[in-house]
C-alpha positions as CSV (number, residue, x, y, z in Angstrom):
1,X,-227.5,-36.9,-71.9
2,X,-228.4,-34.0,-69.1
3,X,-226.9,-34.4,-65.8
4,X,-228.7,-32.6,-63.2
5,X,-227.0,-30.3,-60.8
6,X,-227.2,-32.0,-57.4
7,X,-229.0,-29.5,-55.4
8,X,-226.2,-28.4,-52.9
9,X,-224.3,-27.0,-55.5
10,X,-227.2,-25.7,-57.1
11,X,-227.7,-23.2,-54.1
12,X,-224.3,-22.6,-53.1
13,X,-224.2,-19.5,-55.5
14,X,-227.1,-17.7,-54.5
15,X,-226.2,-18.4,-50.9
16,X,-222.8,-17.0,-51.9
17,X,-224.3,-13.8,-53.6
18,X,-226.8,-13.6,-50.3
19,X,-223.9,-13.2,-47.5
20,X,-221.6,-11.2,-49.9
21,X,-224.8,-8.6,-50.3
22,X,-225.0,-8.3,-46.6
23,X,-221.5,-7.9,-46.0
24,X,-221.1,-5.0,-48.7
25,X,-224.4,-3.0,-47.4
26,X,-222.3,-0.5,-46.1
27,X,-220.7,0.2,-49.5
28,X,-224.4,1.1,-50.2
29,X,-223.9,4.6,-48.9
30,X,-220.4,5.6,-49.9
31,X,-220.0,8.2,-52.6
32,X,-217.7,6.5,-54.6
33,X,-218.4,3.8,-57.2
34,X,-217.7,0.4,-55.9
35,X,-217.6,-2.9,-57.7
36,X,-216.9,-6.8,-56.5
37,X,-215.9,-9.0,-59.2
38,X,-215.7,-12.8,-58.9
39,X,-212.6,-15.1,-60.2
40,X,-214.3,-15.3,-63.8
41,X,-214.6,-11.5,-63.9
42,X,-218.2,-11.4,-63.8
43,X,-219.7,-8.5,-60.9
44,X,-220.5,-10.0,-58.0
45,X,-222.0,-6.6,-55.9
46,X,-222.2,-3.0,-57.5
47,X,-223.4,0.1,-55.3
48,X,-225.8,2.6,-55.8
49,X,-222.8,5.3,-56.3
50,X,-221.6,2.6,-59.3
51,X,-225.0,2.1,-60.8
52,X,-225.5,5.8,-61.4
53,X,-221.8,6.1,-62.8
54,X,-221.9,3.5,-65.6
55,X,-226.2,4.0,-65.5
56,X,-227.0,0.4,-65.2
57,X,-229.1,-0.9,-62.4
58,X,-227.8,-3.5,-60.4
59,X,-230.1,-6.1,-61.1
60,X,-228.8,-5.8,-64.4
61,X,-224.9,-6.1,-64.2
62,X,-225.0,-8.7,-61.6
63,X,-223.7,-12.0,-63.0
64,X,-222.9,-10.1,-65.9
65,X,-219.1,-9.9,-67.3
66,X,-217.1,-6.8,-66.2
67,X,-217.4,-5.1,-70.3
68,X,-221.2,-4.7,-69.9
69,X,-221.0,-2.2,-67.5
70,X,-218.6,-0.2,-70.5
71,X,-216.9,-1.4,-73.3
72,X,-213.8,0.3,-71.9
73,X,-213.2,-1.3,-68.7
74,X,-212.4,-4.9,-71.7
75,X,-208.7,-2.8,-71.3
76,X,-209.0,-3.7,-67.3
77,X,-208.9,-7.3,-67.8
78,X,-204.8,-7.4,-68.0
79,X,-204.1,-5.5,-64.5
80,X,-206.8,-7.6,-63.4
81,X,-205.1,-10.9,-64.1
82,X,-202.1,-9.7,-62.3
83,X,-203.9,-8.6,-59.5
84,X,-205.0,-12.0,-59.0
85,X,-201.4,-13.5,-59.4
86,X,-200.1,-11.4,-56.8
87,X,-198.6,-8.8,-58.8
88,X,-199.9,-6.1,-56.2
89,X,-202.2,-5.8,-53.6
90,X,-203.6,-2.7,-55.2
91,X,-203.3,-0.4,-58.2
92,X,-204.6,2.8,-59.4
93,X,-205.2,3.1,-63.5
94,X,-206.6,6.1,-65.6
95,X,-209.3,5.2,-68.3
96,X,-211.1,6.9,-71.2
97,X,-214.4,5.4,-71.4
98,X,-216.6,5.7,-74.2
99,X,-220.3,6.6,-74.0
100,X,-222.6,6.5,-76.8
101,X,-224.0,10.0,-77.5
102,X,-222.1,11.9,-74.6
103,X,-218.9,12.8,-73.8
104,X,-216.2,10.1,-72.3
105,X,-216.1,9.5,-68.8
106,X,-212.7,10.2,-67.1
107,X,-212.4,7.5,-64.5
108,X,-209.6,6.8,-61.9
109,X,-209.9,2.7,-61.3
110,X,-208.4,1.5,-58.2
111,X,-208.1,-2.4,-58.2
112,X,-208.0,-4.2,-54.4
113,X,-207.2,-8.1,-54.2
114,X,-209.7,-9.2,-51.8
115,X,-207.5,-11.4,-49.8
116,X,-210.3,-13.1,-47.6
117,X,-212.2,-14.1,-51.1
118,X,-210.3,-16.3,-52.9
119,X,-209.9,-14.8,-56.6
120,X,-212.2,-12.2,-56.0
121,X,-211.4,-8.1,-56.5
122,X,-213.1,-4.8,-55.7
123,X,-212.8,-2.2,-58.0
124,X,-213.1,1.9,-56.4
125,X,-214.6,4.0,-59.4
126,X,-214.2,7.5,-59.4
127,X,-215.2,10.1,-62.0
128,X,-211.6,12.4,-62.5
129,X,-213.4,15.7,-62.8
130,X,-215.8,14.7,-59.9
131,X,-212.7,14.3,-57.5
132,X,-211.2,18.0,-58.6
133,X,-215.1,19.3,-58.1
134,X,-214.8,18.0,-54.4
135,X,-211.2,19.1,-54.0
136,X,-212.0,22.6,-54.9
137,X,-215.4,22.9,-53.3
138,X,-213.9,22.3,-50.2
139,X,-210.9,24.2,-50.3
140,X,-213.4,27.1,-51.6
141,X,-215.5,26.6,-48.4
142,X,-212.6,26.8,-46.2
143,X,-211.6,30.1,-48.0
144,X,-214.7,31.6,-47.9
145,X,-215.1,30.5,-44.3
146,X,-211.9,32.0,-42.9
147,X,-212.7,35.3,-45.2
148,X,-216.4,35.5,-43.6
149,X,-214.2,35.0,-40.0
150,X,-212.1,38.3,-40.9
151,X,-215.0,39.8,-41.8
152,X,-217.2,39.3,-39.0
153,X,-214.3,40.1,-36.3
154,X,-213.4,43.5,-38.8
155,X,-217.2,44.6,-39.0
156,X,-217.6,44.2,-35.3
157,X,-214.7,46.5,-34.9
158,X,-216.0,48.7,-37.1
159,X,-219.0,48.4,-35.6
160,X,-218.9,51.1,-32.2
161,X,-217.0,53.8,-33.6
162,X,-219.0,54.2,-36.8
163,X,-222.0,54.6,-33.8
164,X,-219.5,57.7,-32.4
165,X,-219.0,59.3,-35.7
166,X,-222.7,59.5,-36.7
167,X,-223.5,60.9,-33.1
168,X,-221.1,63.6,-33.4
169,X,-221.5,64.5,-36.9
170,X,-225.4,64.6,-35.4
171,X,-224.1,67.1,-33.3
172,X,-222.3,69.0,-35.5
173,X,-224.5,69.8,-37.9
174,X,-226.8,71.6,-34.8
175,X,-224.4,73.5,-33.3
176,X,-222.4,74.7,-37.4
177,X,-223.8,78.1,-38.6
178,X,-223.4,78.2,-42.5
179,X,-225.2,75.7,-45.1
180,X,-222.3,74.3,-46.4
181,X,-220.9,73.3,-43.0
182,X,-224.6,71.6,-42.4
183,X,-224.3,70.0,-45.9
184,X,-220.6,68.5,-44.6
185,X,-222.3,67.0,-41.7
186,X,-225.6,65.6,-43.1
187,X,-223.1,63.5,-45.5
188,X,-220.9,62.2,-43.0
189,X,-224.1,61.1,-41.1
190,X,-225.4,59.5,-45.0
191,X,-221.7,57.8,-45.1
192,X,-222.1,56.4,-41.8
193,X,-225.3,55.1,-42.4
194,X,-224.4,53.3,-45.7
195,X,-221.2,52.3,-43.6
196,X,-223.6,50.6,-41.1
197,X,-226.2,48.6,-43.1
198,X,-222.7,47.3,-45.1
199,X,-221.7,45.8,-41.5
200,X,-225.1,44.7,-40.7
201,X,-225.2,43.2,-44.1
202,X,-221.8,41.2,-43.4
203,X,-223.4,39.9,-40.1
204,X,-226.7,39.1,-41.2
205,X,-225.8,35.3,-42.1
206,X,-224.1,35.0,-38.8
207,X,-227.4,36.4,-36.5
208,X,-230.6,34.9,-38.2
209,X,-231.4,31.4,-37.1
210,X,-233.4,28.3,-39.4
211,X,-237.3,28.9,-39.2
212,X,-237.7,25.4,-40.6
213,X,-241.2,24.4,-42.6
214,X,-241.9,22.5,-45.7
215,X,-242.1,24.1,-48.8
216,X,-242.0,23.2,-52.0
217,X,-238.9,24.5,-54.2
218,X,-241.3,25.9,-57.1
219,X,-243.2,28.2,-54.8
220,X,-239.6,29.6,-53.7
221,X,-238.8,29.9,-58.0
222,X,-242.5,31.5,-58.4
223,X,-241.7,33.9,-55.9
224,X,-238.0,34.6,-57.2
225,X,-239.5,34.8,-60.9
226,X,-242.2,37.3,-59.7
227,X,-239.2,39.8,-57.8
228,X,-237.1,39.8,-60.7
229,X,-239.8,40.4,-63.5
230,X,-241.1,43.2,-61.3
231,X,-237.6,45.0,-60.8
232,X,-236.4,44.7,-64.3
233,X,-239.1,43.7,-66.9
234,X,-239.9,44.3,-69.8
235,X,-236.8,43.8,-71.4
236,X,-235.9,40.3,-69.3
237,X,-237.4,37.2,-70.0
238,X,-238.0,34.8,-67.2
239,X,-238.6,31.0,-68.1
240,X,-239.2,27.9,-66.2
241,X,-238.3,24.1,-66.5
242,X,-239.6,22.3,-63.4
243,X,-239.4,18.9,-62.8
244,X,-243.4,18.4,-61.1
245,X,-242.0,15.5,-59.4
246,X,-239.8,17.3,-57.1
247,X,-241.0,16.2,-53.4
248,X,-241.2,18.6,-50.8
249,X,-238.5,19.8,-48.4
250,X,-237.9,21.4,-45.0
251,X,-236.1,24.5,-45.2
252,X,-236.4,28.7,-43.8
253,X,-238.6,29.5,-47.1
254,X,-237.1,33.3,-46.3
255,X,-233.5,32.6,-46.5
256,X,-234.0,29.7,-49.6
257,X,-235.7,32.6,-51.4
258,X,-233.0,35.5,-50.7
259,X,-230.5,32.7,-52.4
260,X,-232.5,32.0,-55.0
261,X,-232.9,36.2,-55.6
262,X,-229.9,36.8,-55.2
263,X,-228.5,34.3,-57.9
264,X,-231.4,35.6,-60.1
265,X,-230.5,39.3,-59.4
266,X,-227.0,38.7,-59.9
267,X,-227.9,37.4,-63.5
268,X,-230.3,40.0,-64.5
269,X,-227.6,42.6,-63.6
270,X,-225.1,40.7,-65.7
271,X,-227.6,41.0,-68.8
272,X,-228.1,44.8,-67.8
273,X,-232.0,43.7,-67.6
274,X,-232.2,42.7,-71.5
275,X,-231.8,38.8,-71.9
276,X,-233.3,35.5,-71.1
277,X,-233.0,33.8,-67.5
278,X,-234.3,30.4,-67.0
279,X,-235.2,28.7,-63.8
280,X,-234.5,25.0,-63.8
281,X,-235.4,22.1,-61.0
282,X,-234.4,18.5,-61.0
283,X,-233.7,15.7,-58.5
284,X,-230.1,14.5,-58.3
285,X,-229.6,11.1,-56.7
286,X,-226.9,9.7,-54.7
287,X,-225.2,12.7,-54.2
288,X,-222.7,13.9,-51.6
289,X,-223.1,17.3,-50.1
290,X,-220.9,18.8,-47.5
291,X,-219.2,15.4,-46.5
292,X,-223.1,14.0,-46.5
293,X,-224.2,11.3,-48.5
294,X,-228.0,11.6,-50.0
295,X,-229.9,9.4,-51.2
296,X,-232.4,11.8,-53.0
297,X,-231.5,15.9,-53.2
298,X,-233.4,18.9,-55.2
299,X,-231.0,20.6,-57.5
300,X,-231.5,24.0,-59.0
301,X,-230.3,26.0,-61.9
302,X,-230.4,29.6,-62.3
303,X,-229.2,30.2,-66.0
304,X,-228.6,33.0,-67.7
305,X,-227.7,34.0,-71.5
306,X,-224.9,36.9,-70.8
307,X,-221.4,37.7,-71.3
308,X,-220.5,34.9,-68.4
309,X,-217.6,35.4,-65.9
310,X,-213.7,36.2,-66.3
311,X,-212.2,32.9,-65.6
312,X,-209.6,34.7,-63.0
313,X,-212.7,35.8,-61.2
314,X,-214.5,32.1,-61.6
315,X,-212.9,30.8,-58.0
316,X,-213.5,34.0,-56.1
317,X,-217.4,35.0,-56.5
318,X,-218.3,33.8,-53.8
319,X,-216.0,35.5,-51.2
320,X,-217.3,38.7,-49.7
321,X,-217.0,42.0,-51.3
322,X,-215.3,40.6,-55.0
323,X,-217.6,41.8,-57.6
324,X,-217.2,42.4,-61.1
325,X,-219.6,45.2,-61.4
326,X,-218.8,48.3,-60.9
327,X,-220.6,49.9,-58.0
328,X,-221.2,46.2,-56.7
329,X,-221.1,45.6,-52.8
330,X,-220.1,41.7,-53.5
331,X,-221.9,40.8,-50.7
332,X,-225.1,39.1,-52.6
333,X,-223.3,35.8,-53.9
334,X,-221.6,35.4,-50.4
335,X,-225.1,35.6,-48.9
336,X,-226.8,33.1,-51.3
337,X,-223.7,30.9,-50.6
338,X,-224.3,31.5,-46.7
339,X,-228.1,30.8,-47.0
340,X,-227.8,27.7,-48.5
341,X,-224.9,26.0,-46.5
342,X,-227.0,26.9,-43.6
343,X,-229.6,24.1,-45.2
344,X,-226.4,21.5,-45.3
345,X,-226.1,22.7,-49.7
346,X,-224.0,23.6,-52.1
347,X,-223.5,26.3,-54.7
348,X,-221.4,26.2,-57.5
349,X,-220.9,27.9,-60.9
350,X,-220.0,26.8,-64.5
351,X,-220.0,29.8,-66.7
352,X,-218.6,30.7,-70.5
353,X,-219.7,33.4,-72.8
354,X,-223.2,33.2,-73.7
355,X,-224.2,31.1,-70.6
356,X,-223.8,31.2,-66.9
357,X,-225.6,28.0,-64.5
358,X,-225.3,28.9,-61.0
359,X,-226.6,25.4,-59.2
360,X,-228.3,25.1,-56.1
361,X,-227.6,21.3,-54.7
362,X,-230.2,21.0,-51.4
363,X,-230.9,17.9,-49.5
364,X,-234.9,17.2,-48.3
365,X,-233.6,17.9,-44.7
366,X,-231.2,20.7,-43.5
367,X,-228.3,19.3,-40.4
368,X,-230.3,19.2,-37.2
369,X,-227.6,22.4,-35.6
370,X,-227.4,23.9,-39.3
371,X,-223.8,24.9,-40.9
């Protein structure tokens, strides 16, 4: 015989699951994975930063035992039962987790007794390699940042007397009476010239302000793709993979393209103008960007089929004047790094023989004072 629920504890749990949604809103926006289990080990609340790690929607593991979001996290269940018994009041644990048809997922698992909720935990998900990423993309923009500093104080200093040399080799070379003596001059006026657009180069990022506008990100690729092909066809191919869904952004359309030249130059010159480039858009979701969380950001890949990048030199491209070609000013990845940190992005590189992906990670709106 069926005994019917009586209707007050028929609605407790979804008034239950109500005020626990409200109270965990602002785990909505943090970076990190975060997941509520109850006493049975079923999730209570998963964030958006969880959903796209284990990519389930919520709707879907809510209710749901802790395995279905990965058969791995079955291994969590011990540490979990002695969380609950007092064991700790929280603990850290490395997992493997298999994924069907990719590679594992490296997680760091940080288990919290939720003392105010009787029996209840929250579990902190973090990818391991996506913690290093962040580690060493801010230490690189600290580096690069205190190198740019040097810079901008040296060329300044360099700035005035390079003005005096060229106005008195000027001089010189009207007042000497032999060819040769003329020829001396007109080079140490050439030198001081190159000298100059070197320093103006290094200041450039430093003296042009946003011209914000929409644009579209493809209109900046065309444009790229068009420059390059131009300056090094026929023996460089150019190909595209756009994502036609990409919204539109507000951005300096000057600057994004120099980046994106840049980036694109940088590869043709790698390939010594013979080789394949390929000019790739997507949307990333949920991502953090400068200490920024975003919902919705425009990601862009500028790969190329060369001889990659010397691991030693893999940290260092983008600080001025390191190249690895000879004659190279190493100013052109700095720039493209400058450019799009001024629109509140990143850049970053993953390179190996026979393939280099320079990335472009842009939010829809660049900070109100820029970067």
């Amino acid at each position: 015989m069926n005994r019917a629920v009586p209707a007050r504890t028929a609605s407790r749990r979804p008034e239950r699951r109500a005020g626990l949604a409200s109270r965990c809103r602002g785990l909505d926006l943090l970076a990190t994975g975060i997941v509520i289990l109850t006493a049975q080990d079923q999730v209570a609340y998963i964030n958006p930063a969880a959903e796209q790690l284990f990519g389930l929607a919520g709707r879907f593991a809510t209710g749901r035992p802790i395995d279905r979001l990965s058969e791995g996290l079955e291994s969590l269940r011990p540490t979990l039962s002695q969380a609950r018994a007092n064991a700790f009041g929280d603990k850290r644990v490395d997992l493997n987790l298999p994924r069907p048809g990719r590679d594992p997922l490296d997680l760091l698992v940080t288990v919290v007794v939720l003392d105010e909720l009787d029996g209840m935990l929250l579990l902190e998900c973090q990818e391991t390699d996506i913690r290093l990423r962040a580690a060493r993309e801010e230490r690189l923009q600290s580096l690069a940042q205190e190198n740019r500093d040097l810079l901008r104080n040296l060329a300044h200093e360099v700035k005035n007397p390079l003005g005096g040399i060229r106005g008195a080799a000027q001089l010189l070379g009207l007042e000497v009476e032999t060819d040769s003596q003329r020829e001396c001059a007109a080079i140490i006026v050439k030198e001081a010239d190159r000298l100059q657009k070197l320093v103006d180069r290094l200041l450039a990022p430093h003296r042009l302000p946003l011209h914000i506008g929409p644009l579209n990100l493809h209109e900046v690729c065309e444009r790229v793709r068009a420059l390059i092909l131009a300056e090094f066809s026929p023996g460089l191919e150019v190909m595209r993979d756009y994502d036609t869904s990409l919204p539109d952004m507000l951005g300096d359309r000057e600057q994004l393209i120099q980046a994106v030249l840049n980036l694109a130059r940088n590869a043709a010159q790698a390939l010594q103008g013979k080789g394949r480039i390929e000019l790739q858009t997507r949307i990333a979701r949920q991502v953090t960007l400068l200490r920024q969380r975003h919902k919705l950001a425009l990601e862009l890949h500028v790969i190329d089929n060369g001889p990659g990048i010397p691991a030693q030199m893999q940290e260092r491209i983008f600080l001025p004047l390191v190249s690895g070609r000879e004659g190279g000013t190493g100013l052109g990845l700095t720039l493209a790094h400058s450019y799009v940190q001024h629109h509140g992005g990143i850049v970053d590189c993953d390179s190996r023989p026979g393939r280099t992906d320079f990335r472009i990670l842009l939010p829809l709106e660049p900070p109100a004072t820029g970067c």
